[in-house]
N, CA, C and O atoms as a DFTB+ gen file, in Angstrom:
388 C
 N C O
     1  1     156.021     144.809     108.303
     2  2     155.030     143.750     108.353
     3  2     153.778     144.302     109.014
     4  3     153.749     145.066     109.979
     5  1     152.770     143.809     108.359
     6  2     151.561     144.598     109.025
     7  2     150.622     143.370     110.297
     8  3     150.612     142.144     110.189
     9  1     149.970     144.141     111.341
    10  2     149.417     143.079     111.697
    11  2     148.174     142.541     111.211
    12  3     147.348     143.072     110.470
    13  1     148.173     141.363     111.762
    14  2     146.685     140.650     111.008
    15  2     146.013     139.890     112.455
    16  3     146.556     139.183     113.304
    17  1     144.574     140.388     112.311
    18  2     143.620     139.626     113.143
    19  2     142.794     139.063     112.254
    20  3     142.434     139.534     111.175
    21  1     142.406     137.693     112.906
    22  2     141.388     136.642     112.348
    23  2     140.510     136.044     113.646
    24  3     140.893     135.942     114.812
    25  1     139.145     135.661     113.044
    26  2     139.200     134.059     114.529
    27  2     137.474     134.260     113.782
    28  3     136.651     135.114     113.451
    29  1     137.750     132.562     113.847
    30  2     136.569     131.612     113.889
    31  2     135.624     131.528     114.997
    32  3     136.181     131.816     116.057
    33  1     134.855     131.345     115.077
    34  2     133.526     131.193     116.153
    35  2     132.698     129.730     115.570
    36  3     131.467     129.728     115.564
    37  1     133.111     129.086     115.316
    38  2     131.668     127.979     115.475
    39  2     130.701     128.042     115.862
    40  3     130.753     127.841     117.075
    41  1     128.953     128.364     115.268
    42  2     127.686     128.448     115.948
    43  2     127.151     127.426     115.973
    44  3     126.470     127.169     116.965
    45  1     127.246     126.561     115.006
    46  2     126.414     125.101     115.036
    47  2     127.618     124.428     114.280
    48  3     128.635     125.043     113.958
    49  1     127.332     122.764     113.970
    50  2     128.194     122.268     113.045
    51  2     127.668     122.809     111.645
    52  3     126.457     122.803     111.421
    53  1     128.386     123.179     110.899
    54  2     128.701     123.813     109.166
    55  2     128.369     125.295     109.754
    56  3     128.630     126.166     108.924
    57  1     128.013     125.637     110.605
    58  2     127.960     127.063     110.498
    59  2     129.042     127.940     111.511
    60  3     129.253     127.821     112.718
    61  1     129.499     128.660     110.724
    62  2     130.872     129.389     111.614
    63  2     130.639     131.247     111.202
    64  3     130.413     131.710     110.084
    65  1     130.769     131.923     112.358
    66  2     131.349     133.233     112.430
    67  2     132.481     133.891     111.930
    68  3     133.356     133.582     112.738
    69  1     132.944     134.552     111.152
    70  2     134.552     135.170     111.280
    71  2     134.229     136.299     111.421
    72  3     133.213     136.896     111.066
    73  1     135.659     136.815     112.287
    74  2     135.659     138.350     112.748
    75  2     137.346     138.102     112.045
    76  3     138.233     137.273     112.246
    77  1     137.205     139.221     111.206
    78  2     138.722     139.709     110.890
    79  2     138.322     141.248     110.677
    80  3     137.240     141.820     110.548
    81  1     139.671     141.677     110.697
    82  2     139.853     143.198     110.508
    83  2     139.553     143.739     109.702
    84  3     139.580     144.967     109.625
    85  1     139.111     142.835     108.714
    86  2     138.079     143.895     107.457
    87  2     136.635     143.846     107.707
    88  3     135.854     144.542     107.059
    89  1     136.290     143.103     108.559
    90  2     134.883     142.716     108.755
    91  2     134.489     141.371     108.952
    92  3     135.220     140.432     108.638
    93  1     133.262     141.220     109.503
    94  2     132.836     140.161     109.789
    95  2     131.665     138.778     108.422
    96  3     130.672     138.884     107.702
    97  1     132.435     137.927     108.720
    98  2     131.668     137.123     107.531
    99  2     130.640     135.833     107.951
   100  3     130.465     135.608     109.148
   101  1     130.120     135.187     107.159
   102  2     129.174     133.781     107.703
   103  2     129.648     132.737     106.975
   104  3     129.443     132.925     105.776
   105  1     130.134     131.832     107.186
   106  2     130.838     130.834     106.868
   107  2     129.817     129.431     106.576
   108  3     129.272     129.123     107.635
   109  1     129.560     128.836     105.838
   110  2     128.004     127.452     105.692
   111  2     129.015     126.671     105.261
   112  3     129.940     127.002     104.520
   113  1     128.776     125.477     105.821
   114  2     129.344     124.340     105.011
   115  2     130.592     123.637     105.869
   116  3     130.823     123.801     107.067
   117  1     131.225     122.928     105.058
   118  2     132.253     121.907     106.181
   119  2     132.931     121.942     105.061
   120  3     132.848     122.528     103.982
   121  1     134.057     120.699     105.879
   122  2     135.289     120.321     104.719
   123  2     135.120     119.956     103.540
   124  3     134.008     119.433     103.468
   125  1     135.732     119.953     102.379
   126  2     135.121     120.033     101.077
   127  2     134.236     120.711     100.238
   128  3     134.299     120.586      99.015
   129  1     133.137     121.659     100.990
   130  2     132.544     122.838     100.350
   131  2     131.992     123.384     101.004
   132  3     131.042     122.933     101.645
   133  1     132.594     125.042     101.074
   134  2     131.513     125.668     101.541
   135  2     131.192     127.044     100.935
   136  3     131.541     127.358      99.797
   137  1     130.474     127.881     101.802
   138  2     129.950     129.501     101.031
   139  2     130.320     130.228     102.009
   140  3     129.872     130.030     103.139
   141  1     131.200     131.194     101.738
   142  2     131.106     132.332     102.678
   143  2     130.727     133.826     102.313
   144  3     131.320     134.392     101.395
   145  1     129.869     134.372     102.940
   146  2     128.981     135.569     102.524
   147  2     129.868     136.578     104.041
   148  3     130.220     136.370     105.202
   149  1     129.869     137.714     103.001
   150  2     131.127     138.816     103.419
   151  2     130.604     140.111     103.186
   152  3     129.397     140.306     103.048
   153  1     131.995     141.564     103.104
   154  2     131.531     142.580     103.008
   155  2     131.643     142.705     101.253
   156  3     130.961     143.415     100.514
   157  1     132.885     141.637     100.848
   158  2     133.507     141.820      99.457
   159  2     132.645     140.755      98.723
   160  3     133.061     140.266      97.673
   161  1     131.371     140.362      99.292
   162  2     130.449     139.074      98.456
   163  2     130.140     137.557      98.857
   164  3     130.036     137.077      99.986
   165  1     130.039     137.028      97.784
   166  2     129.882     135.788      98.283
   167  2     130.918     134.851      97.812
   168  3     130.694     134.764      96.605
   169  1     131.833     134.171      98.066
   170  2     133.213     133.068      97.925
   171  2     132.363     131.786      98.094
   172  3     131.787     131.551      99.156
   173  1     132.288     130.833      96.854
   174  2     131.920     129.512      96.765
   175  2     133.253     128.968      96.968
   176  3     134.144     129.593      96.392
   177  1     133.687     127.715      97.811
   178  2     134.892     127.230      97.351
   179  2     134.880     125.432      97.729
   180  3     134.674     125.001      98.863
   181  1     135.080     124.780      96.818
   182  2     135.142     123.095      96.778
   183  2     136.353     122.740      96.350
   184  3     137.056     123.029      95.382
   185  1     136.474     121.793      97.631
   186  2     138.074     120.813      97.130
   187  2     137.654     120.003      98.047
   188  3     136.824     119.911      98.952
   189  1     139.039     119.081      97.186
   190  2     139.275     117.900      98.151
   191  2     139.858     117.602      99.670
   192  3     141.056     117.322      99.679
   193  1     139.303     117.615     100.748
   194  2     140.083     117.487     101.818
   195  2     141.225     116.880     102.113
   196  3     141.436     115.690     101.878
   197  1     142.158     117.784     102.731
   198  2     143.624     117.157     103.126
   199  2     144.583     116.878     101.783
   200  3     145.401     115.960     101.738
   201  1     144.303     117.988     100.513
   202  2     145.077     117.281      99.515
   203  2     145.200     119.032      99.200
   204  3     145.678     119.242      98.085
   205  1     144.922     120.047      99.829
   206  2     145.168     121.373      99.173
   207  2     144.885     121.359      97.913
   208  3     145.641     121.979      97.164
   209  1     143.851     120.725      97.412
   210  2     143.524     120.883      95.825
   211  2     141.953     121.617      96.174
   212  3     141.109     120.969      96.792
   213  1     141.615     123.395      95.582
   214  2     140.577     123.501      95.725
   215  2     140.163     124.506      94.954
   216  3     140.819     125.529      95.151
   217  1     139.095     124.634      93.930
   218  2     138.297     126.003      93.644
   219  2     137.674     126.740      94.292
   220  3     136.781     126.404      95.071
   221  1     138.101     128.015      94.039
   222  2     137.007     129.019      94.666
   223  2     136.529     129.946      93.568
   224  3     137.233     130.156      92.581
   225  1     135.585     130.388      93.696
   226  2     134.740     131.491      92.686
   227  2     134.251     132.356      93.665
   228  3     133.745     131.868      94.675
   229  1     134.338     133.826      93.493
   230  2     134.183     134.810      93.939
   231  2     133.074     135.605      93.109
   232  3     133.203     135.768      91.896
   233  1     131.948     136.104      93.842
   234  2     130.517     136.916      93.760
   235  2     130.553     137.991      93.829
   236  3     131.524     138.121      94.575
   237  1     130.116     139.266      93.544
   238  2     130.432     140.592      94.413
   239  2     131.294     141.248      93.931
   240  3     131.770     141.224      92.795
   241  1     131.708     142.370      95.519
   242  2     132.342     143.785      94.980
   243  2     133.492     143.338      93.918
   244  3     133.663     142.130      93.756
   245  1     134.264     144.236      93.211
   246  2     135.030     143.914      92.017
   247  2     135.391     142.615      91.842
   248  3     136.551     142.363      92.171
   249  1     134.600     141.528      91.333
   250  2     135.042     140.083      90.665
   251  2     135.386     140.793      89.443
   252  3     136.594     140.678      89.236
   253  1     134.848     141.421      88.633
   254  2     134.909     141.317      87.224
   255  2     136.547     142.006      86.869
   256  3     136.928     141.741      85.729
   257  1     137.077     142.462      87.330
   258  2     137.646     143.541      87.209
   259  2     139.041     142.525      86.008
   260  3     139.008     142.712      84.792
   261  1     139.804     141.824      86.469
   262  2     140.397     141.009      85.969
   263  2     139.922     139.530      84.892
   264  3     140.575     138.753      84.195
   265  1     138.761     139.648      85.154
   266  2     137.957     138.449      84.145
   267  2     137.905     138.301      82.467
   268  3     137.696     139.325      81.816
   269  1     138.077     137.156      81.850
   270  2     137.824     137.390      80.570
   271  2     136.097     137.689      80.159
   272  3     135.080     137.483      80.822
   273  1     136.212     138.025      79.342
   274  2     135.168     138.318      78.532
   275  2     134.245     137.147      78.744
   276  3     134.731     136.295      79.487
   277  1     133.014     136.877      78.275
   278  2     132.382     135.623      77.309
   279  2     132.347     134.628      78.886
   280  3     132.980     134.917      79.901
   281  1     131.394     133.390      78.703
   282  2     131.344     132.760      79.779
   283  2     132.397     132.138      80.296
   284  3     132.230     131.255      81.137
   285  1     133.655     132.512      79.865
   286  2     135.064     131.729      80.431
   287  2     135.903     130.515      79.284
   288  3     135.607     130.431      78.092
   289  1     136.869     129.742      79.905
   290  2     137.279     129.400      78.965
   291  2     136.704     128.108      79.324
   292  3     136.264     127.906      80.455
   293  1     136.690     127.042      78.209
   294  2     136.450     125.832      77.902
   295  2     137.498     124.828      78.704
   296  3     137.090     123.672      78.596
   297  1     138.702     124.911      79.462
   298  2     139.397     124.329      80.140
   299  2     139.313     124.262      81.551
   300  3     139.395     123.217      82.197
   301  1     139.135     125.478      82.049
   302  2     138.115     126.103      83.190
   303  2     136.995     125.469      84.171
   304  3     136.912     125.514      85.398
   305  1     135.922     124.686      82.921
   306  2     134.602     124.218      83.197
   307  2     135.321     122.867      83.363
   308  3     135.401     122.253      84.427
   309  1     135.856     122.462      82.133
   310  2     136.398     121.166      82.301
   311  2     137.383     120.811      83.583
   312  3     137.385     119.616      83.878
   313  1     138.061     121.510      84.234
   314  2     139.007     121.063      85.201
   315  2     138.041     121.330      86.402
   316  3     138.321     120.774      87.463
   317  1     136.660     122.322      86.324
   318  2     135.835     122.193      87.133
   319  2     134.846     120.893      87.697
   320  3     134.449     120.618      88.829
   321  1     134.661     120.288      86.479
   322  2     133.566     119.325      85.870
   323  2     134.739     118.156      87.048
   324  3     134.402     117.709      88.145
   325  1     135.899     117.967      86.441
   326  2     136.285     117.263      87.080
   327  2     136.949     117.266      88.555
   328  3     137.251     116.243      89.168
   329  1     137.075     118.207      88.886
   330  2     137.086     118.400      90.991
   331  2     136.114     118.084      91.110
   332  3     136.146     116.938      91.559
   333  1     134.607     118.597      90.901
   334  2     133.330     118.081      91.009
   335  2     132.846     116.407      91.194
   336  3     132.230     115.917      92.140
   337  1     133.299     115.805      90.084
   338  2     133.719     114.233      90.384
   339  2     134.623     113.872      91.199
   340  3     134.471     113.047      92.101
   341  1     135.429     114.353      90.984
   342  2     136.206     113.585      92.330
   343  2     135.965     114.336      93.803
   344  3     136.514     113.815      94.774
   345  1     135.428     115.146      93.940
   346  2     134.951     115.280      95.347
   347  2     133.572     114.632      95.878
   348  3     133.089     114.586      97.010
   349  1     133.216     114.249      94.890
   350  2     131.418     113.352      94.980
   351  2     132.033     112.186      95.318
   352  3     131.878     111.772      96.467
   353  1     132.799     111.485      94.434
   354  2     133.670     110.118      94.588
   355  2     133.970     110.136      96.046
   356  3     133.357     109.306      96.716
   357  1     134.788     110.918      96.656
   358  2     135.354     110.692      98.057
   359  2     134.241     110.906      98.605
   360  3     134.135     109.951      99.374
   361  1     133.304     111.556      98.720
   362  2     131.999     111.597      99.811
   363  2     131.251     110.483     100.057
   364  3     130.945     109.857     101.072
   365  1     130.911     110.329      98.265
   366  2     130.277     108.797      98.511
   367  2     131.391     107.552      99.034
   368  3     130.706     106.557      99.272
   369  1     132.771     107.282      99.278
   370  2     133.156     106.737      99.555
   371  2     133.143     106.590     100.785
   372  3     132.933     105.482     101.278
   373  1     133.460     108.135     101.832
   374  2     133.154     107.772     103.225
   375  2     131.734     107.620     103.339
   376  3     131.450     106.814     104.225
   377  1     130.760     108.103     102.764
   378  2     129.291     107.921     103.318
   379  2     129.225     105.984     103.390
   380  3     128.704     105.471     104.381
   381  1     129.827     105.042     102.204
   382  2     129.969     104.075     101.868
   383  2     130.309     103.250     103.330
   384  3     129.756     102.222     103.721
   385  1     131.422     104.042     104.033
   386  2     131.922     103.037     105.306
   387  2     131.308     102.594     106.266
   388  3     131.878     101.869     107.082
């Protein structure tokens, strides 16, 4: 088993530090979406809070390497299209309270 170091730093609210053993990253954003800019790129990732349902898309050093061809598949956008709605739905719902 190998060891693993991590740790968060909080600088402001949505903005966080990480120091892990591959390097250090910048973390933007809060629960439900954020960006983190790294040594391996930039990681977009949106989901729904507290339901482990989430996309991420990866920027940078080898993304392509495993990718299809062509702008992706047509099921893809669509299961995108829709996390997208339903994470707007729950925002505007708590903004609503």
């Amino acid at each position: 088993m190998a060891w693993r170091f991590y740790r968060r730093v909080r600088v402001l609210p949505g903005i966080s530090v990480n120091v892990s053993k591959s390097g250090p990253s910048l973390t933007l954003g809060g629960r439900g979406a954020h960006v983190t800019i790294g040594r391996r790129g930039v990681t977009r990732t949106v989901g729904i809070p507290g339901t482990g349902i989430y996309w991420t898309d990866r920027q940078g050093y080898h993304t392509g390497v495993h990718r299809q061809s062509g702008n992706g598949s047509v099921l893809g956008a669509i299961l995108k299209l829709v996390l997208a709605v339903i994470v707007l739905s729950v925002i505007i719902g708590i903004i609503s309270k």
